[in-house]
N, C-alpha and C positions, 0 to 999 in steps of 0.2 A: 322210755327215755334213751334207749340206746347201749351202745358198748361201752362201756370205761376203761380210760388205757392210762396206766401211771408210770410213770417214774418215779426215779429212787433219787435221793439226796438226803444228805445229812443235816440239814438244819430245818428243812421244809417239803412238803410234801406235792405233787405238781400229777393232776388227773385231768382229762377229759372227760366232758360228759354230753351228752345231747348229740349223739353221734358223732363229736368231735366237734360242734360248733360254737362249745363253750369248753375254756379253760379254767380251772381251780388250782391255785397256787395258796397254801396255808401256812405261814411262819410255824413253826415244831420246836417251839424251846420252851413251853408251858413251864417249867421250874423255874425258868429264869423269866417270864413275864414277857417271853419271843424279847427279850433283848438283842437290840442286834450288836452280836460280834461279828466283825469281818468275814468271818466261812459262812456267815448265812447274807450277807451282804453280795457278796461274791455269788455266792449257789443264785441265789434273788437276782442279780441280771443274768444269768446263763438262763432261769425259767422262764423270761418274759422274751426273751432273743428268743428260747423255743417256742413260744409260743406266738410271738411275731412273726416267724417262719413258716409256720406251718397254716397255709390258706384255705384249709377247713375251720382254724380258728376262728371265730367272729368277736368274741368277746370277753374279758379276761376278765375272771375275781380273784381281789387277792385277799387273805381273810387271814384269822392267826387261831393254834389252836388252843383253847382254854380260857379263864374266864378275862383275859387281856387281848387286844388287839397286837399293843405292839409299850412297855415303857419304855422306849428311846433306844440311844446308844448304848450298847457296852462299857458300864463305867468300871467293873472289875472281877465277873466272877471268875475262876480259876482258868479255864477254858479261855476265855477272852484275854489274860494274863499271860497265860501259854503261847497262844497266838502273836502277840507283840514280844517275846523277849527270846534271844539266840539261842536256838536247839534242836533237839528232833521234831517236837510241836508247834513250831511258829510257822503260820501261814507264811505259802510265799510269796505275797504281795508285799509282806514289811522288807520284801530284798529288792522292792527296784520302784517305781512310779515315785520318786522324789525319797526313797525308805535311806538310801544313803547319803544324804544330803544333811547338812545339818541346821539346828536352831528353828526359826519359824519358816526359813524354807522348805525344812522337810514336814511340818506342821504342816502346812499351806497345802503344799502338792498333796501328801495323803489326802487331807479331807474333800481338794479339788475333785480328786477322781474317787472316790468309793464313798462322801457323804454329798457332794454336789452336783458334780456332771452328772452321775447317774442320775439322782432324781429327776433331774429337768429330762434325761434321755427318756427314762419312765412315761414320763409326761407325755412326751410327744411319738409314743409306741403306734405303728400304724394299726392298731387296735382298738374298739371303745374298750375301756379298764372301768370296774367299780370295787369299790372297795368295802369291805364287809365288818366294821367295825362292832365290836363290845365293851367295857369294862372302862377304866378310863386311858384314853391315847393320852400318852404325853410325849412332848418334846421331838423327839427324832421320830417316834411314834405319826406325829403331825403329816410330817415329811415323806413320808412314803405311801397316809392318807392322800396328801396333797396331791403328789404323783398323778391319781388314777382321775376318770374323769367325771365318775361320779359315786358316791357316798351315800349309803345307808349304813344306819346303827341300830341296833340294838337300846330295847328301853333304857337299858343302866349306863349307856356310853356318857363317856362326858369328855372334855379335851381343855388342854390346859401345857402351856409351854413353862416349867418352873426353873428353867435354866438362869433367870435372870437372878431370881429370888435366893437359889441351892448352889451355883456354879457362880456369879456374878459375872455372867456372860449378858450378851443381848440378844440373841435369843437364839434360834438352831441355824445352821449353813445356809439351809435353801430358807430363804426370808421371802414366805409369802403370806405372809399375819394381815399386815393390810388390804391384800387382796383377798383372804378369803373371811376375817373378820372385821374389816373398817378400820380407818388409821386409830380413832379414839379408843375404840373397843382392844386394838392390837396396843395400845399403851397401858391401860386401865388394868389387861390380862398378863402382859409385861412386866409389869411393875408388884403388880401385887402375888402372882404366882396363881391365881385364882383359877373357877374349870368354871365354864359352862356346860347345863346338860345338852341332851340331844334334841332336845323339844326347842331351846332357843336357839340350835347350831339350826335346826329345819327354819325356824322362823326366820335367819334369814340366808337362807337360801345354800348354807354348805351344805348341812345333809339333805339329801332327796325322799328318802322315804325311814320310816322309823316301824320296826316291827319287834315283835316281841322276842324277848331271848331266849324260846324253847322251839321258838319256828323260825329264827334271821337265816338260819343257811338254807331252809327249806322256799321261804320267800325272793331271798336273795336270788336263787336260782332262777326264780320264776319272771322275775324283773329281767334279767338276764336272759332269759327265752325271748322274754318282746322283743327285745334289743337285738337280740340276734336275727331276727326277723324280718330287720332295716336292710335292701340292700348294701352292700358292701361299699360302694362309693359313695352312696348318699351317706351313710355312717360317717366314715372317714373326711368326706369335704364337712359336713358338720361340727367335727371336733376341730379341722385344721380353720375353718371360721372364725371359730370364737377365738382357738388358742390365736391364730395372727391378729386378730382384733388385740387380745390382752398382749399381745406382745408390739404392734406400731401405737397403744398407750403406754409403754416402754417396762413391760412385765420385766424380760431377759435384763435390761439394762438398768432395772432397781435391784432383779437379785444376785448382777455382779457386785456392782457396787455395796451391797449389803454382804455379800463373803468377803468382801476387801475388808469393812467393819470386823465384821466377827475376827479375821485373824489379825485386826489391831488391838480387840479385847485379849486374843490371847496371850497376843505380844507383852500385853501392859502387865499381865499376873505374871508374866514367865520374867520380866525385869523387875517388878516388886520381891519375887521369892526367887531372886538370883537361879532362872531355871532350872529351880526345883520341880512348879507346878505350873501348869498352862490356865488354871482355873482358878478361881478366890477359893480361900479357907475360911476357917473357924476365923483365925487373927483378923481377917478382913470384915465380918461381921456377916456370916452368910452359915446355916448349918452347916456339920456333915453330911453329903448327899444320903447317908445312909441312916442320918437320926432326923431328917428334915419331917417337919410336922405334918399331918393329912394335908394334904391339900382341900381349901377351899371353896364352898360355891361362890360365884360373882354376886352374890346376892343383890337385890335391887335397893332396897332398904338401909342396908349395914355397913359403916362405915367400915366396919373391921372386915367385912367381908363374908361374916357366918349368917 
């Protein structure tokens, strides 16, 4: 298989392998569930620029390590607390891209540039990207799945947005639910907080391949070899195809307008609780993100859901 060349980064791990024609990018926060706090958001486009860069590249996985892909954003562990408030530990992105600005202006700019623009940059990485999913994706988890340009999971994966159900939001920044699960389906999963596994994400057409979870990075790779194997232009006009096809059916122009939403959901909590909070509480009729019930399957049958 060749030489493996790695770098070093604090929140994720980033290797070459296949003589440099395949890159491996691994989210490294397994205590925390690869939550993304900022420093691994940030490290996360510096590894795909590298690997964008680098024209032995052919094709990038981005995968996470332990038995999660990715539970979403950083909702508060200490580390991620650290990072947003003034001191020697706050990242320095909370000092400028809208960080001084206040109210839902400074809301808005943050998530424009480190929950929004990147992802769609992601997207369109002059790279093919696949994404190496397990456990279950949720939420902002979704969004960085989405990103890449094609998805395999692991038997146990499942995916489920519960932001609406736990946060009383509508649902993550980059709003591509109906495009990658159907309008009905993106309301039905919306609403109720519910996960599909991976066997019905395959059946229609998110995930690509579905292998077991004592062989997904060994398979994964292997997928990844074919691909690698595409010419490099032919590769590249094939993803900028489809991606311009989904975007003059007006992809970009539903998931502005849908981050215009999101930050009038935040707006609406942040003037109910006098800019306390940007998200719904207990009072509002929504869990504690942190005492919210399992999440459930979409069952076909149940109204409840189980």
């Amino acid at each position: 298989m060749g030489e493996t060349r790695e770098m070093d980064y604090q929140y994720l791990t980033y290797e070459t392998l296949d003589d440099g024609r395949i890159a491996r990018i691994m989210l490294n926060r397994p205590e925390a569930r690869n939550a993304q706090n900022r420093g691994m958001l940030v490290e996360l486009n510096e590894a795909f620029l590298v690997a964008e860069a680098d024209d032995d590249v052919r094709v990038v996985i981005l995968g996470g390590v332990g038995p999660m892909f990715s539970a979403g954003h950083d909702m508060g562990t200490k580390e991620s607390i650290e990072e947003r408030t003034p001191g020697p530990n706050q990242h320095p992105t909370f000092q400028f891209n809208g960080a001084e600005r206040r109210g839902s202006e400074k809301l808005m700019l943050q998530e424009w540039h480190y929950y929004f623009e990147n992802t769609k940059r992601w997207r369109n990485l002059r790279k093919i990207t696949i994404a190496q999913v397990q456990g279950p994706v949720l939420a902002a988890g979704l969004m960085l799945m989405w990103s890449c340009d094609l998805i395999v999971g692991a038997e146990d994966a499942s995916f489920a947005d519960v932001v609406g159900t736990r946060l009383g939001m509508m649902g993550v920044e980059y709003f591509a639910h109906p495009w990658e699960f159907g309008p009905r389906k993106t309301k039905e999963l919306l609403l109720t907080g519910d996960s599909i596994d991976v066997h019905e994400a395959h059946a229609m057409g998110m995930v690509a391949k579905v292998f077991p979870n004592e062989t997904l990075s060994e398979q994964t790779l292997e997928f990844a070899q074919r691909i690698a194997a595409v010419p490099t232009m032919a590769a590249l006009l094939i993803k900028e195809a489809v991606n311009q096809t989904m975007d003059a059916q007006g992809f970009n122009t539903a998931l502005s307008a849908c981050f215009t939403l999101h930050q009038l959901n935040h707006s609406h909590w942040a003037s109910i609780t006098n800019g306390e909070w940007w998200i719904a509480t207990e009072e509002h009729g929504v869990p504690h993100w942190k005492d919210a019930p399992k999440v459930r399957p979409a069952a076909k049958a149940s109204p409840g859901g189980g």
